[in-house]
N, C-alpha and C positions, 0 to 999 in steps of 0.2 A: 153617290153610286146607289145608294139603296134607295133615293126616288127613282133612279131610269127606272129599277124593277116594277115600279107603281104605274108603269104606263100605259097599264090594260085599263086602270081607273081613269087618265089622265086621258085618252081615248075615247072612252063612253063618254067623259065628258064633253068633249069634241064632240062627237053626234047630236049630245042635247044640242050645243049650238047651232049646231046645223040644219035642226030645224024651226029654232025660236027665232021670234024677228029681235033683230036687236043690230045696234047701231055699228056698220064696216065699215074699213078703207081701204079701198088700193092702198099697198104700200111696194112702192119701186126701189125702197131704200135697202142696201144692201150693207150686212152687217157682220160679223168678227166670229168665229168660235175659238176660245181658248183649252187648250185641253193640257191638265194641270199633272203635276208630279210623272213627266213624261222622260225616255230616256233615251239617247242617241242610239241610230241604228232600226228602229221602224222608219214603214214609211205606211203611212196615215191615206187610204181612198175615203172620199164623200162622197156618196147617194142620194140624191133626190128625190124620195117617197112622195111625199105629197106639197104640196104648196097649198096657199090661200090665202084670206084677206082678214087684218089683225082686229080684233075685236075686245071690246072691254076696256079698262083702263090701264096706265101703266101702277106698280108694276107687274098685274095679276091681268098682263093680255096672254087671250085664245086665239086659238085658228078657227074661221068660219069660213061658209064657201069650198067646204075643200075640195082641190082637185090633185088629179093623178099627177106626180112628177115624172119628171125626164128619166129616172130609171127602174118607174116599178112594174117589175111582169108586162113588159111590154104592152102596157095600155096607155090608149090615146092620151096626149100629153093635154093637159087643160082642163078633159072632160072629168066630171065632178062625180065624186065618188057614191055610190048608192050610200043613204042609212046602214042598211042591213049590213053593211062589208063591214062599216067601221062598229057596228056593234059588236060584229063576230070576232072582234078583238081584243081581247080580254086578258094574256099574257105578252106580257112586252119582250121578256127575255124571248118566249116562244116567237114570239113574229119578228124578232131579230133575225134568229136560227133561221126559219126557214121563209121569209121573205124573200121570192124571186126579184132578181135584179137584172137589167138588161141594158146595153148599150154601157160607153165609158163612164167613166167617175167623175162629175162637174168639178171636182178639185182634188187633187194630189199632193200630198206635203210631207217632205221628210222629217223628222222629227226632234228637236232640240233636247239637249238636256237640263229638264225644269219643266218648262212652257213651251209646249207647242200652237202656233196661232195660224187660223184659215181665215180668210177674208173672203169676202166678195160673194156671202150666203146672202137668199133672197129668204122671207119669212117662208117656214113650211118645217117639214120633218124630213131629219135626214137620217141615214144608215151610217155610223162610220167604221172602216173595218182596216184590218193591217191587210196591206197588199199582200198573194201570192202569185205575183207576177214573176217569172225567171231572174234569180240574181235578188231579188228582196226576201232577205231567211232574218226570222225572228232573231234579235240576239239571245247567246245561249242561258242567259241566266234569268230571261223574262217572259212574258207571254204574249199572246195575240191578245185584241181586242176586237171585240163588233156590239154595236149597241145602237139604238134608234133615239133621236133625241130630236127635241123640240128648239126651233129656233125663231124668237120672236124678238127679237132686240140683241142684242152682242151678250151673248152668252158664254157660260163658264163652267166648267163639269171637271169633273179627275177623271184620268185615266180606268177606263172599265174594265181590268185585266189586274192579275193579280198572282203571285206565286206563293208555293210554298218554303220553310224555313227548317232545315234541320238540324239539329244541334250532338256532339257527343262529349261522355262523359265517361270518366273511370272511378272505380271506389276503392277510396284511400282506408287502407286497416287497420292503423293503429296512430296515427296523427287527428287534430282536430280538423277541419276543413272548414273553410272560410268564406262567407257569401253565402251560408244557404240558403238555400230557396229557388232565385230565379235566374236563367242565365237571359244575360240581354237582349238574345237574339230568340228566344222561346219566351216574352215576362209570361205569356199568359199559362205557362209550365209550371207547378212547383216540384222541384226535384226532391228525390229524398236523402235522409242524413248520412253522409261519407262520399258525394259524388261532388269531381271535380275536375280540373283540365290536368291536374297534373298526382302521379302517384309515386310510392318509392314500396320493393318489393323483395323478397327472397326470388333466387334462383328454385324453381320446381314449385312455388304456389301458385295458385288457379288465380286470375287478377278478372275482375267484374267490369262488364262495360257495358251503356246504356245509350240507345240513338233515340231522339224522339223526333220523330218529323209532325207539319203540320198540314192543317189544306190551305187552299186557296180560298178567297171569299165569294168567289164566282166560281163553285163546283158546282151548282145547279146545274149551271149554263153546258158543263160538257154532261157528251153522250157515253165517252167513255173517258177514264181518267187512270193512265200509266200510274204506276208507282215503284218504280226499283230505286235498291240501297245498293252500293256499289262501296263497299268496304274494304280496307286494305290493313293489313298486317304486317309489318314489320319481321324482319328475320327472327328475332329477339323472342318471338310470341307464334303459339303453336294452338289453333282454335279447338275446342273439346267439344264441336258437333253439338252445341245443347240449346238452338238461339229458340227464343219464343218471343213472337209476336203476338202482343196486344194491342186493340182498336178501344182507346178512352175517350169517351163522350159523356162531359160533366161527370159526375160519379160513377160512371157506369163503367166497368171494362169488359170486356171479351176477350177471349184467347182467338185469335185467328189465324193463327197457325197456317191452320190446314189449308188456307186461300192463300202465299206464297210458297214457290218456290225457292229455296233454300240449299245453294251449292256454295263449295270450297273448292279451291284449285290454287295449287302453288299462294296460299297466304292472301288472295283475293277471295273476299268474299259477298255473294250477291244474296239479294234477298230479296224477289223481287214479286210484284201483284199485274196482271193483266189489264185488271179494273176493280178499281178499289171503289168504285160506286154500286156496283155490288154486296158491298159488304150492312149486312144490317145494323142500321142504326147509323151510321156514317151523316157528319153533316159536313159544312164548313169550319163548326170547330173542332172538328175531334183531331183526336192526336194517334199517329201510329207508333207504338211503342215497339223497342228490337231489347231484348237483355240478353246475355253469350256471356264465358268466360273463357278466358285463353290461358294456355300457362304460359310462363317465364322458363325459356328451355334455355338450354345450355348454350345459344349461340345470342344469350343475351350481349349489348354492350354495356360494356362497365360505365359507370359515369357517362357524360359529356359523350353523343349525342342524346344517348337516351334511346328508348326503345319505342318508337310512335306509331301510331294507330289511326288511322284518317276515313273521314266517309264523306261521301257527296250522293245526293240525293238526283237522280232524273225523274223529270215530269212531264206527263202533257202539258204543253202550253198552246192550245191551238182550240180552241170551240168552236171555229168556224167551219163548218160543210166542207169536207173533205180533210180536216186536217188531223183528223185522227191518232194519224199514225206521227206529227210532229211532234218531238221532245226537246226539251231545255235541261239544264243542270246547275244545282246549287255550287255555288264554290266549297269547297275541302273544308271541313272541321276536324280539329286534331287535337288528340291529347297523348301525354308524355308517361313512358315507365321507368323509371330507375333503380340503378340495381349497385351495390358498390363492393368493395376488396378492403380486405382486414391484411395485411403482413404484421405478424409479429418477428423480432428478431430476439434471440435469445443469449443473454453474453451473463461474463462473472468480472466482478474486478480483481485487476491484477496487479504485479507488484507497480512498484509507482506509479498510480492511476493509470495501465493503460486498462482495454477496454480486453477480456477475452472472450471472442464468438464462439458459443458453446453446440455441439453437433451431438445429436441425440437425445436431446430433450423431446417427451412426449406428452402431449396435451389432448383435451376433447373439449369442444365447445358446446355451452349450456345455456339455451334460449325460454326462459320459463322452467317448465318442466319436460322439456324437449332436448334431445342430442342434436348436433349436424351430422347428417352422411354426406360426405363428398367425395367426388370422383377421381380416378386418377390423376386429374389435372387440376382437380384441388377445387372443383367447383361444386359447390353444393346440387344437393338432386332431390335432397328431403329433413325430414325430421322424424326422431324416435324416443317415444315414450322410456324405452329401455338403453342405459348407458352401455351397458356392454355391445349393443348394436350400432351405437353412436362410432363414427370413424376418428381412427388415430392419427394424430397432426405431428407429425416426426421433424424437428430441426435438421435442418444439411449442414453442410462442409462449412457457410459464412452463416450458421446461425439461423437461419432464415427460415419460415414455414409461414403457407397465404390459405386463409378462405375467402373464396372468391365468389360473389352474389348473394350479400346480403342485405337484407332491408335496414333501415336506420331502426335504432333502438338498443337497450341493452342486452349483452351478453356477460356470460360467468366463463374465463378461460381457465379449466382445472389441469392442472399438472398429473400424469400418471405416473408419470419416471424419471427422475433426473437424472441427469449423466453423471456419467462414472465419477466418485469423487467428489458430489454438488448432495445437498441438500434438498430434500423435494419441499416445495411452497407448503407453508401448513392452510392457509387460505386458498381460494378462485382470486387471480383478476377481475377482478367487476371493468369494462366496459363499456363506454356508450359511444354508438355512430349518430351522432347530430348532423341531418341532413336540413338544409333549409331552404323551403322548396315553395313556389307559387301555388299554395292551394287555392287559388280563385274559381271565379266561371269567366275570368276573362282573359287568361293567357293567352298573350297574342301571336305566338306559334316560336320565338326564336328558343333554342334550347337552355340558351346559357339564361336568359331571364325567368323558366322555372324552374333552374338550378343554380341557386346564387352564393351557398356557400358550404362545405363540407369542412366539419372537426372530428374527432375522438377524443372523448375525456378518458382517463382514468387516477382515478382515484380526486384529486384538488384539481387535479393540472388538466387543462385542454389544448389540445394542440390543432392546428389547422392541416386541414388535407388538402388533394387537390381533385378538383371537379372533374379537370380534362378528362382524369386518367380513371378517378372514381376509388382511390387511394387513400386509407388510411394507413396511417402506420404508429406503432410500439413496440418497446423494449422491456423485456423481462428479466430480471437479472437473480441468478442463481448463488446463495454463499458457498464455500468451498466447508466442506463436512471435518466434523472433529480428528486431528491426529492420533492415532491411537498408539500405545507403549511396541515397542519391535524388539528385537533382541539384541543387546549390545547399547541398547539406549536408555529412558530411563527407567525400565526394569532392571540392568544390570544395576546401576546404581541402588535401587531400590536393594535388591541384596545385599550389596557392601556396607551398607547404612546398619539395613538388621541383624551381618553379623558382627559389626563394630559393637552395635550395642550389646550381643550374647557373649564376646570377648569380655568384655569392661567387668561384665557382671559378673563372669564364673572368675575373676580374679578380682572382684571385691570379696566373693565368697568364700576364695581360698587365703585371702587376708584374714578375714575373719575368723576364719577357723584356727587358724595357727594363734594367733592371740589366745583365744578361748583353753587351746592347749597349754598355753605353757603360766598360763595363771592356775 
């Protein structure tokens, strides 16, 4: 692809030939174009620019003699082209573009997937471009082509059209993340440390999220060049208005902001450019960067499916004269949030081991140096420096008391009050939600593969949760508090004891004394 660009060189040279003597031949023999890494759904017209008679040796043969083909700007078919015209041609992408073309297409061919092959070309230079003829529409996730190429023997070129690729990502808080670097559908991207396909979060923190798109490698070629992001949000996630685009080319970034347009509506959000060839400094490689944070609101889902995030990229895909206003769209990239539920149940044991569910027990959960505040429905909203802010976790009727959306990691459950007749814990519960979750860059979208397994430890012991629900669970167990002395119990006795013993004594003292007398 990057010699077709070289054709205003490959031209001049043509003129040299055309006027040096040097040895031609008719050549009547008609020959093959292959046109390579092609994909069902175009349909392929050829152009007849010019013709003439093959000169030089193989495999380093020229066109000499040149004459006008059967479809250029309607000039006489045969008659030979002046010097001057063909020196005046100097960009080949430009004399693609706007090379007039007239009368039908000496070949039309639909296009396979892989290899697409024309026969029946005479030597000469042809136009080849994607039909817009009624009922021929690019397919949506690829582009037009048109390019001028030379044919002198059964020739072989790629495909001269090209799209862009865009990719998304979230940043995981407090896990290691795996694969950094590059996702395989961006290599030439390097991402930075904590972004991934898949993350796990509290209910009410801000969660980071990154799109990069790229260009095409035939941006040159358009006049103008669409760029909208068309992002989607999840119920689960509530966007905090904050996106900023950057435009990176090799080291370089720019804030570009101010060159999209940037709406939210109902969880859709766009983010889009008019003409991103515009923007300075813009090439083929650069990359358009989006970064936004969403929070994790209260209508997150627990577990299984997850809370997803998706974006698709539209583009121009059209460089040919008139097609301006034609757009294509990448398929969907998506990455996953999750969020889980702690129940604790609260019991004492009772006479012959049964189990008793103790109601009234009151706790507050401690995340570092952080409280939970949660909601009437028991779902988290925030966190606070100060415990007495931190919200009270009350056992019911079966024991029971839930926080709901929290990220994996550990917690300190502290006891404030224990029920009536129970001993309060002299320690915190320590703990931990081990979530085990696909931190790659190449999660292939199903939920349950980058949620594949949910426990709770505490203390030795770990137990398994379950995904679906997003479910942990533990049991807290209260002793029952010391019996204290009552009346008629063993304080009575405790009296009868000490006056047994002030009896005994005032009648060994009155033995004594009588002795004493009568000696």
């Amino acid at each position: 692809m990057k010699k077709l660009k070289k054709l205003g060189s490959v031209l001049l040279a043509l003129a040299v030939m055309f006027v040096m003597t040097s040895t031609a031949f008719a050549d009547s023999t008609k020959y093959s174009l292959t046109i390579t890494d092609t994909k069902e759904g175009h349909t392929y017209e050829v152009y007849q620019i010019f013709t003439g008679d093959i000169s030089g040796t193989a495999p380093n043969y020229v066109l000499s003699n040149v004459k006008y083909g059967q479809n250029y700007d309607g000039k006489q078919v045969g008659t030979k082209v002046p010097t001057s015209e063909l020196k005046d041609i100097t960009d080949a992408d430009n004399f693609a573009q706007n090379v007039r073309i007239t009368g039908t297409p000496i070949a039309t061919k639909s296009s396979s997937d892989g290899n697409t092959i024309i026969s029946g070309l005479s030597a000469g230079y042809y136009l080849v471009k994607d039909s817009e003829a009624d009922g021929n529409k690019i397919p949506s996730g690829d582009a037009a082509t048109r390019y001028i190429l030379q044919v002198v023997g059964d020739t072989t070129v790629k495909v001269k059209s090209d799209v862009p690729a865009v990719i998304k990502k979230v940043k995981e808080n407090n896990k290691t993340v795996g694969g950094i670097g590059n996702d395989p559908n961006m290599p030439g991207y390097t991402l930075g440390s904590g972004y991934s396909d898949v993350a796990d979060y509290n209910i009410g923190d801000n969660v980071e999220f990154l799109i990069v798109g790229s260009m095409p490698d035939n941006l040159a070629e358009y006049d103008k060049y669409k760029y909208y992001f068309h992002d989607t949000l999840s119920a689960g996630l509530t966007y905090n208005n904050d996106a900023v685009v950057t435009l990176k080319t090799g080291n370089t970034e720019t804030d570009v902001t101010a060159s999209f347009n940037i709406t939210c509506t109902d969880g859709s959000l766009e983010i889009k450019c008019e003409d991103v060839t515009k923007l300075t400094g813009i090439s083929a490689d650069s990359y358009i960067v989006v970064t936004y944070s969403a929070k994790l609101n209260s209508g997150a889902e627990i577990g299984l499916d997850g809370n997803t995030n998706k974006v698709k990229l539209e583009f121009s895909n059209n460089p040919n004269k008139g097609g301006e206003g034609s757009t294509g769209t990448t398929p969907d990239d998506q990455v996953v949030v999750f969020t889980y539920e702690l129940d604790v149940t609260k019991v004492a044991n009772g006479e012959n081991d049964t189990v008793i569910k103790l109601k009234g027990a009151e706790f507050k959960l401690k995340s570092g140096n952080k409280w939970a505040i949660v909601d009437s429905n028991n779902k988290v909203t925030g966190w606070t420096d100060i415990e007495a802010d931190g919200s009270t976790l009350t056992s019911g009727d079966n024991g029971l008391f839930k926080i709901i959306g929290l990220d994996a990691g550990t917690y300190n459950l502290v006891e404030t009050k224990a029920p009536v007749g129970y001993n309060l814990l002299d320690n915190p519960v320590v703990i931990e939600i081990i979530a085990t979750t696909s931190n790659t860059q190449s999660w292939d979208g199903i939920p349950s593969h980058a949620l594949t397994k949910l426990e709770i430890k505490v203390g030795e012991t770990t137990t398994e949760g379950n995904t679906e629900t997003g479910i942990v669970s533990t049991t807290v167990v209260n002793n029952a508090g010391t019996v204290l002395p009552s009346t008629g119990g063993i304080g009575t006795t405790l009296f009868y004891v000490i006056g047994g013993v002030l009896v005994l004594a005032a009648i060994v003292l009155l033995v004594t004394r009588r002795r004493m007398r009568e000696e």
